[in-house]
ModelCIF file with pLDDT and N, C-alpha, C, O atoms, coordinates in Angstrom:
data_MODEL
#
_entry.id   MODEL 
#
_entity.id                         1 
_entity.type                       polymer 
_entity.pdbx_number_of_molecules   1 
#
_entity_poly.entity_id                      1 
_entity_poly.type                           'polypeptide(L)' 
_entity_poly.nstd_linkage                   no 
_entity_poly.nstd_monomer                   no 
_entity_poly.pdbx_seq_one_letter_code       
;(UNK)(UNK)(UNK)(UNK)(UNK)(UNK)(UNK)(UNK)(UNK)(UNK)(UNK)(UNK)(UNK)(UNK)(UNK)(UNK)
(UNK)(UNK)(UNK)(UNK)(UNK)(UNK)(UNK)(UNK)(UNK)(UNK)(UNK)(UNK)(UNK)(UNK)(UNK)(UNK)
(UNK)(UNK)(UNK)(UNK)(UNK)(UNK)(UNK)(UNK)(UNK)(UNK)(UNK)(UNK)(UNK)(UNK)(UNK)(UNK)
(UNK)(UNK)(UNK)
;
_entity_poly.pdbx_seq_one_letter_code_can   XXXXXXXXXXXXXXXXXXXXXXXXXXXXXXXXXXXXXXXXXXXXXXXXXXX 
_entity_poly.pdbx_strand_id                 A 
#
loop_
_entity_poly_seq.entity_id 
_entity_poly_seq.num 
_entity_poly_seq.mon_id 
_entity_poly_seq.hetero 
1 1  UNK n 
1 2  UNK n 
1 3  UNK n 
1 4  UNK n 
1 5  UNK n 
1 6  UNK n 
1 7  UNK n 
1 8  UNK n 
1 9  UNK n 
1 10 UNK n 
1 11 UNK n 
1 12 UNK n 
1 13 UNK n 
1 14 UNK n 
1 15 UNK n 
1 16 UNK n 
1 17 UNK n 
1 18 UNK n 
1 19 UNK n 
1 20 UNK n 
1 21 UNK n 
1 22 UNK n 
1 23 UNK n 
1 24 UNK n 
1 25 UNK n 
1 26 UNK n 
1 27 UNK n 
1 28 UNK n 
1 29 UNK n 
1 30 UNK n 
1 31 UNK n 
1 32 UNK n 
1 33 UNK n 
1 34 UNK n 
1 35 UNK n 
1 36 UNK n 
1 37 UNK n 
1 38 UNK n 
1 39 UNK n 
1 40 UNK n 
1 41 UNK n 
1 42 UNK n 
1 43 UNK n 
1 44 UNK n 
1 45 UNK n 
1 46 UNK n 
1 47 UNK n 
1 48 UNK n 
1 49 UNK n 
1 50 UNK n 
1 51 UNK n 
#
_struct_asym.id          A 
_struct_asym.entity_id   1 
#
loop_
_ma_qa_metric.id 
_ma_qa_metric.mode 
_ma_qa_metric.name 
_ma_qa_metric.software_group_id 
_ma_qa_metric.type 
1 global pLDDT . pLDDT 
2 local  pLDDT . pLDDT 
#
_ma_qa_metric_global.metric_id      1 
_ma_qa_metric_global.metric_value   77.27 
_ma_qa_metric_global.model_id       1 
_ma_qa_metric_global.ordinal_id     1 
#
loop_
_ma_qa_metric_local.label_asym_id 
_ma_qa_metric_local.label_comp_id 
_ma_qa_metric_local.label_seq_id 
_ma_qa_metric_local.metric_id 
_ma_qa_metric_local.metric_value 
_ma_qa_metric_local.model_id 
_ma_qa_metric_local.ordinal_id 
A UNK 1  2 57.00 1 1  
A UNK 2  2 59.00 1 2  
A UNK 3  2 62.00 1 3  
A UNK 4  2 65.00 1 4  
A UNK 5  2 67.00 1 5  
A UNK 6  2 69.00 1 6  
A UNK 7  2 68.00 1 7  
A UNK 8  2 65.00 1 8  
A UNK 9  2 65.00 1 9  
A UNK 10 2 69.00 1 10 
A UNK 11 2 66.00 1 11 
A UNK 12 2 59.00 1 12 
A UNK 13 2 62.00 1 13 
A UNK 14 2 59.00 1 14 
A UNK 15 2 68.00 1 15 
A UNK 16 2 68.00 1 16 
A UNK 17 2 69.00 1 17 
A UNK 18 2 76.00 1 18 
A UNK 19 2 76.00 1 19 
A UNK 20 2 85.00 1 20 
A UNK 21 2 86.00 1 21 
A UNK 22 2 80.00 1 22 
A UNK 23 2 83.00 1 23 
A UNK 24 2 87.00 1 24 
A UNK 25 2 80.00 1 25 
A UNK 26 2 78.00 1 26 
A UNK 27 2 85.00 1 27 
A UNK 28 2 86.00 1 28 
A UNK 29 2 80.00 1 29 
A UNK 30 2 82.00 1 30 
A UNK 31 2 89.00 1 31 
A UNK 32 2 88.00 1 32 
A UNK 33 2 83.00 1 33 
A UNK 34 2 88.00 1 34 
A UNK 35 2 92.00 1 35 
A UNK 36 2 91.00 1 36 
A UNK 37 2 89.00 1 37 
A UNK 38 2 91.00 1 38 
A UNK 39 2 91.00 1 39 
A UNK 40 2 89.00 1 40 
A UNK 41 2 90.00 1 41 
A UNK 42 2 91.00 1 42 
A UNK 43 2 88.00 1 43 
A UNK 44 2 87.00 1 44 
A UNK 45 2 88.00 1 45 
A UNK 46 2 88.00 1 46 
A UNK 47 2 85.00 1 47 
A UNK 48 2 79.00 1 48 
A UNK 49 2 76.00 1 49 
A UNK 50 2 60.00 1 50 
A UNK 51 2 57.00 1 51 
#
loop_
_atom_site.group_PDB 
_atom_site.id 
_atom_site.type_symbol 
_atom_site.label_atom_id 
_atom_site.label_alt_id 
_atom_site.label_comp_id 
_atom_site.label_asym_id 
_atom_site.label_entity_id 
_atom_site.label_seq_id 
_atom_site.pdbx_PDB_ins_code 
_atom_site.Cartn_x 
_atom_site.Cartn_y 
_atom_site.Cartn_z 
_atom_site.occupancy 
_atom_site.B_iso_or_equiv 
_atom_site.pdbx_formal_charge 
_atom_site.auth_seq_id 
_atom_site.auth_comp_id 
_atom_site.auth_asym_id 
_atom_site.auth_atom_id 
_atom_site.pdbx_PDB_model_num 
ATOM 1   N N  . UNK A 1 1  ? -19.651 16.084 -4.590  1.00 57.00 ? 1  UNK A N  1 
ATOM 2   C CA . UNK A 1 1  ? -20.039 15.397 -3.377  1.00 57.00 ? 1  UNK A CA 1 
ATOM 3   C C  . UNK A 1 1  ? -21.547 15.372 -3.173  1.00 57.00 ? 1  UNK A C  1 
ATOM 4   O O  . UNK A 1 1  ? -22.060 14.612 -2.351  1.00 57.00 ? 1  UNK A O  1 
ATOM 5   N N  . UNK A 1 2  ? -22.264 16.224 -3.940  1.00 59.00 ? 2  UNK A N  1 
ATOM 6   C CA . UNK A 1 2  ? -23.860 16.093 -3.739  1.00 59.00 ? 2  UNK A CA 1 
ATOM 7   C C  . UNK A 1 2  ? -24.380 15.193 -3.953  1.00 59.00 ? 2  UNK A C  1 
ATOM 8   O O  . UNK A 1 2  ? -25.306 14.846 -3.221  1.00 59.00 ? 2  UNK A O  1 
ATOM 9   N N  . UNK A 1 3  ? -24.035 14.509 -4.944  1.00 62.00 ? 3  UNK A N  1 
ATOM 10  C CA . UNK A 1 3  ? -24.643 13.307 -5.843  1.00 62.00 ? 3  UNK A CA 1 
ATOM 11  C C  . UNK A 1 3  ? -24.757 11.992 -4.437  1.00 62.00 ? 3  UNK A C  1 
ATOM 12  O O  . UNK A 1 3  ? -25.745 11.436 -3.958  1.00 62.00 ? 3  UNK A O  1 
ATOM 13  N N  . UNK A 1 4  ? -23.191 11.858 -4.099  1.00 65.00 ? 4  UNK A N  1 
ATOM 14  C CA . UNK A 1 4  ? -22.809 11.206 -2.685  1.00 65.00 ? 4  UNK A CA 1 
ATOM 15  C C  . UNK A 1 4  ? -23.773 11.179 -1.382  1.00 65.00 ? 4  UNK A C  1 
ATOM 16  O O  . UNK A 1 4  ? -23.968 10.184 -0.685  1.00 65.00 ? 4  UNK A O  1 
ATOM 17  N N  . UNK A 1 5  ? -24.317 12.415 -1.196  1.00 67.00 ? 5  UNK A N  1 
ATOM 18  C CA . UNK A 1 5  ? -24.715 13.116 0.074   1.00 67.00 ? 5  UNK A CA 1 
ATOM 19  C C  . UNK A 1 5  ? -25.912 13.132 -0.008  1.00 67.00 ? 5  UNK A C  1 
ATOM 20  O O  . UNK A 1 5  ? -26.547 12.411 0.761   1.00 67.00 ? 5  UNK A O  1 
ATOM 21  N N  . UNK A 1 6  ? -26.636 14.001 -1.017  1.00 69.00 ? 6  UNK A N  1 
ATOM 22  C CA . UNK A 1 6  ? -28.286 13.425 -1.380  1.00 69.00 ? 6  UNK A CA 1 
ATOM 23  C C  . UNK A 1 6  ? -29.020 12.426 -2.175  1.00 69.00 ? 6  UNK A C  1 
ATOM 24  O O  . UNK A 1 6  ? -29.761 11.529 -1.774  1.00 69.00 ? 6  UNK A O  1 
ATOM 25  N N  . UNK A 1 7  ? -28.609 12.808 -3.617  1.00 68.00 ? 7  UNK A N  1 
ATOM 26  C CA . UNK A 1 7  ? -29.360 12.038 -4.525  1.00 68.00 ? 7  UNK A CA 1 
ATOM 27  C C  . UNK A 1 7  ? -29.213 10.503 -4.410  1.00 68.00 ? 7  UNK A C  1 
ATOM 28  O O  . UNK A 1 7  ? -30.205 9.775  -4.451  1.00 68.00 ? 7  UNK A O  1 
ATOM 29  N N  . UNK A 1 8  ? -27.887 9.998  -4.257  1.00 65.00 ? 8  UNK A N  1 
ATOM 30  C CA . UNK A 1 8  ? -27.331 8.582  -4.345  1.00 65.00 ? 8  UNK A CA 1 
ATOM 31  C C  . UNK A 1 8  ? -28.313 7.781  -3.285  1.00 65.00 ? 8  UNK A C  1 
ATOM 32  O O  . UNK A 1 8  ? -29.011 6.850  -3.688  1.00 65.00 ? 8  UNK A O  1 
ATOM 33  N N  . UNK A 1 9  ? -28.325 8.360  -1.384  1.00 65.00 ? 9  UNK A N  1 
ATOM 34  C CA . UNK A 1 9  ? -28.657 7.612  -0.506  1.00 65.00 ? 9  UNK A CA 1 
ATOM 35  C C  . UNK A 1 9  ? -30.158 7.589  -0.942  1.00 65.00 ? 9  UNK A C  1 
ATOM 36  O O  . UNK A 1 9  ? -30.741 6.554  -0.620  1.00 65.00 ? 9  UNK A O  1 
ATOM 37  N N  . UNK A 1 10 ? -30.840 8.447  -1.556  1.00 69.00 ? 10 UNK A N  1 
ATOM 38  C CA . UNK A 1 10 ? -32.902 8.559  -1.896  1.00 69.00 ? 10 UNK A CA 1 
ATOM 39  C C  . UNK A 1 10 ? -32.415 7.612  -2.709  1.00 69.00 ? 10 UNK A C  1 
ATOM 40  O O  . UNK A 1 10 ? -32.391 6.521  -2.139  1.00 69.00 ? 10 UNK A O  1 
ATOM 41  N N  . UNK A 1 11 ? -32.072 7.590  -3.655  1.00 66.00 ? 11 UNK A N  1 
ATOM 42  C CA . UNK A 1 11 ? -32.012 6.766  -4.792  1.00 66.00 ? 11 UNK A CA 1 
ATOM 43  C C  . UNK A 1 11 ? -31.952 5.126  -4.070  1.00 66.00 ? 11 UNK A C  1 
ATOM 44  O O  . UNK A 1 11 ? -32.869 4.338  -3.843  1.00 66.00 ? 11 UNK A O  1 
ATOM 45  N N  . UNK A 1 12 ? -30.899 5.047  -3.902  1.00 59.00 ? 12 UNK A N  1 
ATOM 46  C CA . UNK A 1 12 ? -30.720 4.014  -3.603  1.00 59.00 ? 12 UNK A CA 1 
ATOM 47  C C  . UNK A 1 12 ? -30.748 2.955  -2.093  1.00 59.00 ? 12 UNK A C  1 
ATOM 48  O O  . UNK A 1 12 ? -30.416 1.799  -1.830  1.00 59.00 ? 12 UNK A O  1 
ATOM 49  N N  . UNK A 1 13 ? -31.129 3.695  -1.617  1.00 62.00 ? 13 UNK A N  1 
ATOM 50  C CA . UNK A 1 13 ? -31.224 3.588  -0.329  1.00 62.00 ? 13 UNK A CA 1 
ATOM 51  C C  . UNK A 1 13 ? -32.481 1.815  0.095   1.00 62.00 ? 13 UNK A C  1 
ATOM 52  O O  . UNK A 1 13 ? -32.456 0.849  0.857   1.00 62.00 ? 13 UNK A O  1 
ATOM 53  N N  . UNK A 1 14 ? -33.503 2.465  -1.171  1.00 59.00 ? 14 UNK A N  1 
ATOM 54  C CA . UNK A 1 14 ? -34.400 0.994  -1.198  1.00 59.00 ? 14 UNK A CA 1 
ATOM 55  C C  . UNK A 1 14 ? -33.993 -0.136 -2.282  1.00 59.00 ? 14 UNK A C  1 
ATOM 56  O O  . UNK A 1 14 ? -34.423 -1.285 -2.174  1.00 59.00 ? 14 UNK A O  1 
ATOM 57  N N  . UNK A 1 15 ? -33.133 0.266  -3.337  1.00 68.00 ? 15 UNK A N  1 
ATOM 58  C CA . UNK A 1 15 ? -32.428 -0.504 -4.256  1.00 68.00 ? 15 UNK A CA 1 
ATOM 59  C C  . UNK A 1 15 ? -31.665 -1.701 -2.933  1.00 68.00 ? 15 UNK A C  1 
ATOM 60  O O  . UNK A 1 15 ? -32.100 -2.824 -2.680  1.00 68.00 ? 15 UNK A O  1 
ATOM 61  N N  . UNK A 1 16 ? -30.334 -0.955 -2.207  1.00 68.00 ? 16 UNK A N  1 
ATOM 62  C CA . UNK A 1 16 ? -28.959 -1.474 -1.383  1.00 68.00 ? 16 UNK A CA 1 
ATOM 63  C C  . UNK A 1 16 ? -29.621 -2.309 -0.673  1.00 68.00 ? 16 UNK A C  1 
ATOM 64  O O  . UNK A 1 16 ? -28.962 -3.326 -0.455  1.00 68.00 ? 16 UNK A O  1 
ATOM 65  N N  . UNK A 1 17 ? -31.315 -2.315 0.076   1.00 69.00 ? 17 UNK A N  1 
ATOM 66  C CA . UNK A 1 17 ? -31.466 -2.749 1.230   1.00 69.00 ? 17 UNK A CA 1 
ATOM 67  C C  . UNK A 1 17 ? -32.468 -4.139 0.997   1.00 69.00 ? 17 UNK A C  1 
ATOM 68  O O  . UNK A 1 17 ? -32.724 -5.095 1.730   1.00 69.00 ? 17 UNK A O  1 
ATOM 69  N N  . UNK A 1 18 ? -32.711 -3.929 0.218   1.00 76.00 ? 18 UNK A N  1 
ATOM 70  C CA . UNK A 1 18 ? -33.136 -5.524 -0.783  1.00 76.00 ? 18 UNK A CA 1 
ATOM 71  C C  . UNK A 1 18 ? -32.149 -6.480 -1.326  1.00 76.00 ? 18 UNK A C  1 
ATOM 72  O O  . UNK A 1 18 ? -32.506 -7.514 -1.891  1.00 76.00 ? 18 UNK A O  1 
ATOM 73  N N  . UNK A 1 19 ? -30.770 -6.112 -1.143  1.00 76.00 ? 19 UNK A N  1 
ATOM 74  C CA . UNK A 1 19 ? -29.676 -7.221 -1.479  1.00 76.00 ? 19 UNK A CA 1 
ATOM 75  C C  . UNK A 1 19 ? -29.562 -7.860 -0.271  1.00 76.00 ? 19 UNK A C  1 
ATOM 76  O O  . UNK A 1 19 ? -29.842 -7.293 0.785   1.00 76.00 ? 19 UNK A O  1 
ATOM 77  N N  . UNK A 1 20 ? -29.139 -9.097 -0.343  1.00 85.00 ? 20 UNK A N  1 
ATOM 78  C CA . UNK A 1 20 ? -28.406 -9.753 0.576   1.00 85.00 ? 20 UNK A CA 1 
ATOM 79  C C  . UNK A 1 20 ? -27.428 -9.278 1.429   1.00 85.00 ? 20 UNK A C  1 
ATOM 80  O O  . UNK A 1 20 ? -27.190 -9.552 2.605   1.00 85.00 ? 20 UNK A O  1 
ATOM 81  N N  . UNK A 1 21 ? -26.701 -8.241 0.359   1.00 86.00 ? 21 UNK A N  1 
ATOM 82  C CA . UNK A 1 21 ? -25.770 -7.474 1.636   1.00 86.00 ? 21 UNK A CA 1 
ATOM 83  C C  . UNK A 1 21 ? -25.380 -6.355 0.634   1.00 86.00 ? 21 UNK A C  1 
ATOM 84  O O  . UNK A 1 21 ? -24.673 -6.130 -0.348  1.00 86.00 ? 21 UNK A O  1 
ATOM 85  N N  . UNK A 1 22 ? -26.758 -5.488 1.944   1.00 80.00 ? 22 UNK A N  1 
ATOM 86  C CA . UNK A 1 22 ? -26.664 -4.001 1.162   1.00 80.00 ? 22 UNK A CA 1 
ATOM 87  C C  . UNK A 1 22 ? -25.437 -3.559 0.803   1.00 80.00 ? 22 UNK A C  1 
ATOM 88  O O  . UNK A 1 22 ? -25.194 -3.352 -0.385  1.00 80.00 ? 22 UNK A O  1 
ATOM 89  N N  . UNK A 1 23 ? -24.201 -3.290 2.087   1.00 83.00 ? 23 UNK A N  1 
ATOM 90  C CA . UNK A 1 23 ? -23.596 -2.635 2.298   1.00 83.00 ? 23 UNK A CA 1 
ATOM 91  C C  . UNK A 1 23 ? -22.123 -3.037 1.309   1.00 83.00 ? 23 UNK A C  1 
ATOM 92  O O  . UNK A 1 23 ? -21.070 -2.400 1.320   1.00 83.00 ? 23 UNK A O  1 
ATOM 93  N N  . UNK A 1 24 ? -22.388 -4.100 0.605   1.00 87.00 ? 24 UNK A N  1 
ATOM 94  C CA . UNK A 1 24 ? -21.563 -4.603 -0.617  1.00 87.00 ? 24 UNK A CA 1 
ATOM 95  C C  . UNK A 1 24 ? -22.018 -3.852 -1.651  1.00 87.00 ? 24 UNK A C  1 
ATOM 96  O O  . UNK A 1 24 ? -21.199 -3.132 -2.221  1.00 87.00 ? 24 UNK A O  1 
ATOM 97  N N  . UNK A 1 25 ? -23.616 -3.867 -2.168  1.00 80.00 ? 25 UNK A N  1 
ATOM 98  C CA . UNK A 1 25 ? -23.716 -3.315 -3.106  1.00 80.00 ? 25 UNK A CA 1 
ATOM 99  C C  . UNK A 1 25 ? -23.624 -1.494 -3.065  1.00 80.00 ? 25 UNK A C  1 
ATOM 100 O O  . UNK A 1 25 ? -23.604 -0.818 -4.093  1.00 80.00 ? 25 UNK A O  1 
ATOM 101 N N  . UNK A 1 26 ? -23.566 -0.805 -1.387  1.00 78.00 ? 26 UNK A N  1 
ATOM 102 C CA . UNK A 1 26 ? -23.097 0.613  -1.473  1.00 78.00 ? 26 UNK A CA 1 
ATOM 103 C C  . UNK A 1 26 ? -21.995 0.682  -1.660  1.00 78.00 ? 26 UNK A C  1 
ATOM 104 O O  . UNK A 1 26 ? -21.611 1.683  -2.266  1.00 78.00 ? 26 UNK A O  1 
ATOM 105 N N  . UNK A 1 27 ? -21.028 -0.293 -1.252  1.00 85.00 ? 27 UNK A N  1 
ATOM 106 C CA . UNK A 1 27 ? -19.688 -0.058 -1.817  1.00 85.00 ? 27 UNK A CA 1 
ATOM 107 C C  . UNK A 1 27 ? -19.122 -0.003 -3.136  1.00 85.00 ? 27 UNK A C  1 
ATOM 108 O O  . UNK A 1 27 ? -18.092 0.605  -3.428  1.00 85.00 ? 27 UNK A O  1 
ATOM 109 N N  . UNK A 1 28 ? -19.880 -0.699 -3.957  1.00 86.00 ? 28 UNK A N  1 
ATOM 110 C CA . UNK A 1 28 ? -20.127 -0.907 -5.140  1.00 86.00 ? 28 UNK A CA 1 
ATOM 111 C C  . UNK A 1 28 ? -20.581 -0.270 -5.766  1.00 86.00 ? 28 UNK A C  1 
ATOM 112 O O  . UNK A 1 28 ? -19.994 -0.341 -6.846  1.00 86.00 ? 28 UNK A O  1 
ATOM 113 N N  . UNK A 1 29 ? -21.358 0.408  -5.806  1.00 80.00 ? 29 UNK A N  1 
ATOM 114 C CA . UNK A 1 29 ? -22.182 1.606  -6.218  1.00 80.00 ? 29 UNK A CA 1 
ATOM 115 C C  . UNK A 1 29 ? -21.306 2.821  -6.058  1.00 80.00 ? 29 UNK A C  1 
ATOM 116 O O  . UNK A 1 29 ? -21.023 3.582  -6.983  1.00 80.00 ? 29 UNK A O  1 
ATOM 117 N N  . UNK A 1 30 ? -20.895 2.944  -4.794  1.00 82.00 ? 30 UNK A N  1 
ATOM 118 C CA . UNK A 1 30 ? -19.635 4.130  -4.969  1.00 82.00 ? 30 UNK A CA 1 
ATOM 119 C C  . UNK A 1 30 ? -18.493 4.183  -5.459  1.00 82.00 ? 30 UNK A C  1 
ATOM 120 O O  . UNK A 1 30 ? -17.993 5.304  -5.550  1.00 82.00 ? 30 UNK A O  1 
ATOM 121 N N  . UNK A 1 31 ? -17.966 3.387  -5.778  1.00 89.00 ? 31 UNK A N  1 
ATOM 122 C CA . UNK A 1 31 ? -16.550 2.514  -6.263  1.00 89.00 ? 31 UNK A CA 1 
ATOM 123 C C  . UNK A 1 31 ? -17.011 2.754  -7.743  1.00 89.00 ? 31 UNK A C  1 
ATOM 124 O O  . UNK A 1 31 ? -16.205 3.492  -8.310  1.00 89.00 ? 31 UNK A O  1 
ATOM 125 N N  . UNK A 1 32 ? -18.053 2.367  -8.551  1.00 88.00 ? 32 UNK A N  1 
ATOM 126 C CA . UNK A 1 32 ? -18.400 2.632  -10.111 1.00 88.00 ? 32 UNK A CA 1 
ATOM 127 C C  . UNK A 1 32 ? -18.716 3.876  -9.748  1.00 88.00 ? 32 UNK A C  1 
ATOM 128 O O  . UNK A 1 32 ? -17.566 4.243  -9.508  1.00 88.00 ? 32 UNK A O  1 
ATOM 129 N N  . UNK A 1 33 ? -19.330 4.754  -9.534  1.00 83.00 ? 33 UNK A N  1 
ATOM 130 C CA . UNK A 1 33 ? -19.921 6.212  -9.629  1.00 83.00 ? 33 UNK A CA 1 
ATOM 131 C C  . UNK A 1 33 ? -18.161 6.882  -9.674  1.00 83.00 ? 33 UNK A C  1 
ATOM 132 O O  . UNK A 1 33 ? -17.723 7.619  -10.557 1.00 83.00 ? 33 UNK A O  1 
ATOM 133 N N  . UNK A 1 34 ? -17.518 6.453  -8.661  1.00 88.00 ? 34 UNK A N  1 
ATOM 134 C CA . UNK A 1 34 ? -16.366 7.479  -8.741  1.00 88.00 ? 34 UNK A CA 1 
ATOM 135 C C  . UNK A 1 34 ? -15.019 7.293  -10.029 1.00 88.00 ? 34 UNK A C  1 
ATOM 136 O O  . UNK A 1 34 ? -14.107 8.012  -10.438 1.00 88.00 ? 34 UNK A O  1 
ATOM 137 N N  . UNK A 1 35 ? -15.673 5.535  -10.420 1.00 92.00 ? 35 UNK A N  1 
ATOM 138 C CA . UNK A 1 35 ? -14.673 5.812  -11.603 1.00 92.00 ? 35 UNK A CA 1 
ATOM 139 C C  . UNK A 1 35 ? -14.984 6.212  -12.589 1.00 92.00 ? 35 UNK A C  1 
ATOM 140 O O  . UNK A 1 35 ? -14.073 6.403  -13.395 1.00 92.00 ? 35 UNK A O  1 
ATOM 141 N N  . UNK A 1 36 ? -16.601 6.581  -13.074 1.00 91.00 ? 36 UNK A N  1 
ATOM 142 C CA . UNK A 1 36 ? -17.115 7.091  -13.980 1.00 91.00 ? 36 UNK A CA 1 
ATOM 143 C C  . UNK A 1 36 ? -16.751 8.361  -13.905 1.00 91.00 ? 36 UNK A C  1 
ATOM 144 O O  . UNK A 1 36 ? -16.159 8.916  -14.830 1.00 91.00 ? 36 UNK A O  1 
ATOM 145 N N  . UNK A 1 37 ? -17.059 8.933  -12.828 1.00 89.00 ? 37 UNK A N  1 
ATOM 146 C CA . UNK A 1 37 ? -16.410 10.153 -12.764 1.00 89.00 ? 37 UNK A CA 1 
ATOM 147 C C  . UNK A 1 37 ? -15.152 10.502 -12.972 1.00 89.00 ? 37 UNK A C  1 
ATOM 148 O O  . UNK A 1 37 ? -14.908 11.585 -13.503 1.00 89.00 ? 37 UNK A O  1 
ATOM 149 N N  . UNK A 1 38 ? -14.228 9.710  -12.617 1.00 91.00 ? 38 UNK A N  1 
ATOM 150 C CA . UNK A 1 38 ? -13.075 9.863  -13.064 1.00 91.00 ? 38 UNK A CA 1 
ATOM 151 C C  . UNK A 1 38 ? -12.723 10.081 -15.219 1.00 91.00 ? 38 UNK A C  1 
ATOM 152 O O  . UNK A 1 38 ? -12.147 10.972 -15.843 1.00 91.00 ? 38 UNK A O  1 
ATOM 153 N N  . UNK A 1 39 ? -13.431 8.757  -15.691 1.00 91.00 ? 39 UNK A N  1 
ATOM 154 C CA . UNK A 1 39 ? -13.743 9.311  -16.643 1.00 91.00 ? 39 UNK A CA 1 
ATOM 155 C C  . UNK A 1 39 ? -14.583 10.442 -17.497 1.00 91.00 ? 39 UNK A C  1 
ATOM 156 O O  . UNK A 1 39 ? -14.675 10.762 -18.682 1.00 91.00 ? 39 UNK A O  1 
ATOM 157 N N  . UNK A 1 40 ? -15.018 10.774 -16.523 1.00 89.00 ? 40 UNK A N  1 
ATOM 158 C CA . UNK A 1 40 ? -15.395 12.155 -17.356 1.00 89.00 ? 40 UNK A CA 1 
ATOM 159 C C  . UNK A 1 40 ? -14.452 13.127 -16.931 1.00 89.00 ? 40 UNK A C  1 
ATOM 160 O O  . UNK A 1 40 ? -14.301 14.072 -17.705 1.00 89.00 ? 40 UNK A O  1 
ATOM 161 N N  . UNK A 1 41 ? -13.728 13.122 -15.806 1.00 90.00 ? 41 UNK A N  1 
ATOM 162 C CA . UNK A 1 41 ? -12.980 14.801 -15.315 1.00 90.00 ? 41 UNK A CA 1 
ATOM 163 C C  . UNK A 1 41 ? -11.286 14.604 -16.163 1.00 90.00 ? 41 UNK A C  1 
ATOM 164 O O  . UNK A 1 41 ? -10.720 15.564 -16.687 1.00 90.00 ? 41 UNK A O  1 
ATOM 165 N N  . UNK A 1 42 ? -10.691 13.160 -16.139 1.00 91.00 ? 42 UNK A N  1 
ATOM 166 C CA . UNK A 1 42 ? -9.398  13.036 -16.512 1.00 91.00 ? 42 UNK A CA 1 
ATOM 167 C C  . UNK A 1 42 ? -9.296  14.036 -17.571 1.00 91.00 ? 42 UNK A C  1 
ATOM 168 O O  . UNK A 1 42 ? -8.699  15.108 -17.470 1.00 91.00 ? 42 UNK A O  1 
ATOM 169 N N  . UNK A 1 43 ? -10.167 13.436 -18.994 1.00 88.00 ? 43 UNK A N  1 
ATOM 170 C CA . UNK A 1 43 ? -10.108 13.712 -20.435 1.00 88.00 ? 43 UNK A CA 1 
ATOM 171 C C  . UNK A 1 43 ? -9.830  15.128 -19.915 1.00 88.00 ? 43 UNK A C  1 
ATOM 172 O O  . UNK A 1 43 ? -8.634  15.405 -20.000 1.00 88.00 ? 43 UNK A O  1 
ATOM 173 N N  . UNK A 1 44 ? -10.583 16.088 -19.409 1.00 87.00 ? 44 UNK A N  1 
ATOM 174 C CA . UNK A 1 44 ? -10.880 17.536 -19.351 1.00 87.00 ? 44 UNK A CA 1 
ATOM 175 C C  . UNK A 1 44 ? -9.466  18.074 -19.114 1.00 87.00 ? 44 UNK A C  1 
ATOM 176 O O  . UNK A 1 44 ? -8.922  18.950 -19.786 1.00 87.00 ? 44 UNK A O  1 
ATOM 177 N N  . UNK A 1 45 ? -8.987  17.477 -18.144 1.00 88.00 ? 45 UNK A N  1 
ATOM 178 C CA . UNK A 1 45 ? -8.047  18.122 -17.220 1.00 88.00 ? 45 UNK A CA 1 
ATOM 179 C C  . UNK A 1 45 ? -6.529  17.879 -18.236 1.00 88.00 ? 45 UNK A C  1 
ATOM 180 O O  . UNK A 1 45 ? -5.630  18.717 -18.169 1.00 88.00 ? 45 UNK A O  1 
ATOM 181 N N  . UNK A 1 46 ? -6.408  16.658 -19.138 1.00 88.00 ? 46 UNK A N  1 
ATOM 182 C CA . UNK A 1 46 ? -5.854  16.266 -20.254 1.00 88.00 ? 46 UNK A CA 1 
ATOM 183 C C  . UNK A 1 46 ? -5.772  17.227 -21.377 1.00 88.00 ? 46 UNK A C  1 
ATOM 184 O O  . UNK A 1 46 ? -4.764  17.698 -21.904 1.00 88.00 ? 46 UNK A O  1 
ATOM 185 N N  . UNK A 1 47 ? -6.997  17.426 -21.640 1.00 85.00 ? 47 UNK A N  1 
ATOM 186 C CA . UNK A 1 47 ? -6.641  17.867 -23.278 1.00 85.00 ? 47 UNK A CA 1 
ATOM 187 C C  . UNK A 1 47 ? -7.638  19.068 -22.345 1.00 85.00 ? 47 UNK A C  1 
ATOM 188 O O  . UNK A 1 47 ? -7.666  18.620 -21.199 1.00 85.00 ? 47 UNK A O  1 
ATOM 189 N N  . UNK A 1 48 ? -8.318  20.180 -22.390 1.00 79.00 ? 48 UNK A N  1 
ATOM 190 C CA . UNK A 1 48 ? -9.275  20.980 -22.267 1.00 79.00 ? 48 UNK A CA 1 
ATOM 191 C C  . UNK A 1 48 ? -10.057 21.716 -23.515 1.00 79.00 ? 48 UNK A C  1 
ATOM 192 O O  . UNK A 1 48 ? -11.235 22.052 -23.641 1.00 79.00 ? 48 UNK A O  1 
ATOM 193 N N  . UNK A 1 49 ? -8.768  21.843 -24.495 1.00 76.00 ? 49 UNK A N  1 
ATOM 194 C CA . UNK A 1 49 ? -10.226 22.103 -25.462 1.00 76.00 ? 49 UNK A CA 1 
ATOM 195 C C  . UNK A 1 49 ? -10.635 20.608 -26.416 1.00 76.00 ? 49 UNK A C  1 
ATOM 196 O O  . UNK A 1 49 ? -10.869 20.519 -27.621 1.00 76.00 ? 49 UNK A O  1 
ATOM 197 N N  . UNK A 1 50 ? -10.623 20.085 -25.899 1.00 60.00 ? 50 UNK A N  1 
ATOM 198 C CA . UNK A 1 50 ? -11.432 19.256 -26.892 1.00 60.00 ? 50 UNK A CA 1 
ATOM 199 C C  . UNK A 1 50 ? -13.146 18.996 -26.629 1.00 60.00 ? 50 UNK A C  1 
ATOM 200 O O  . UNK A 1 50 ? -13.813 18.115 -27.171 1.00 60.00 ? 50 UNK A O  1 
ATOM 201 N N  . UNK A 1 51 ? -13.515 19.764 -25.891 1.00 57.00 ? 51 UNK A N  1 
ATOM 202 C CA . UNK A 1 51 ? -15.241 19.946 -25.528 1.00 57.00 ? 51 UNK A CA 1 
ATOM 203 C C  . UNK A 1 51 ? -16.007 20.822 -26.436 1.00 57.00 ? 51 UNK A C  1 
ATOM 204 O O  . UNK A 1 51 ? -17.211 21.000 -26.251 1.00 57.00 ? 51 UNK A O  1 
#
């Protein structure tokens, strides 16, 4: 949830607000971040030793 809470809104905060409609591209931005994440935690939780 950190990534969510600090880094994401600094980050992007002047990226979102230069679109036409920021609040599409924060949705968007969180919507890919969490399925990436998803791909990284599934595999783990799947197989575990394969790291």
């Amino acid at each position: 949830m950190s990534p969510d809470l600090l880094l994401q809104p600094c980050l992007g905060l002047g990226t979102a607000t230069k679109k036409p409609k920021p609040n599409i591209a924060r949705i968007r931005s969180f919507i890919t971040h969490r399925i990436a994440g998803l791909g990284f935690y599934l595999p783990t939780i799947i197989n575990p030793l394969s790291i």
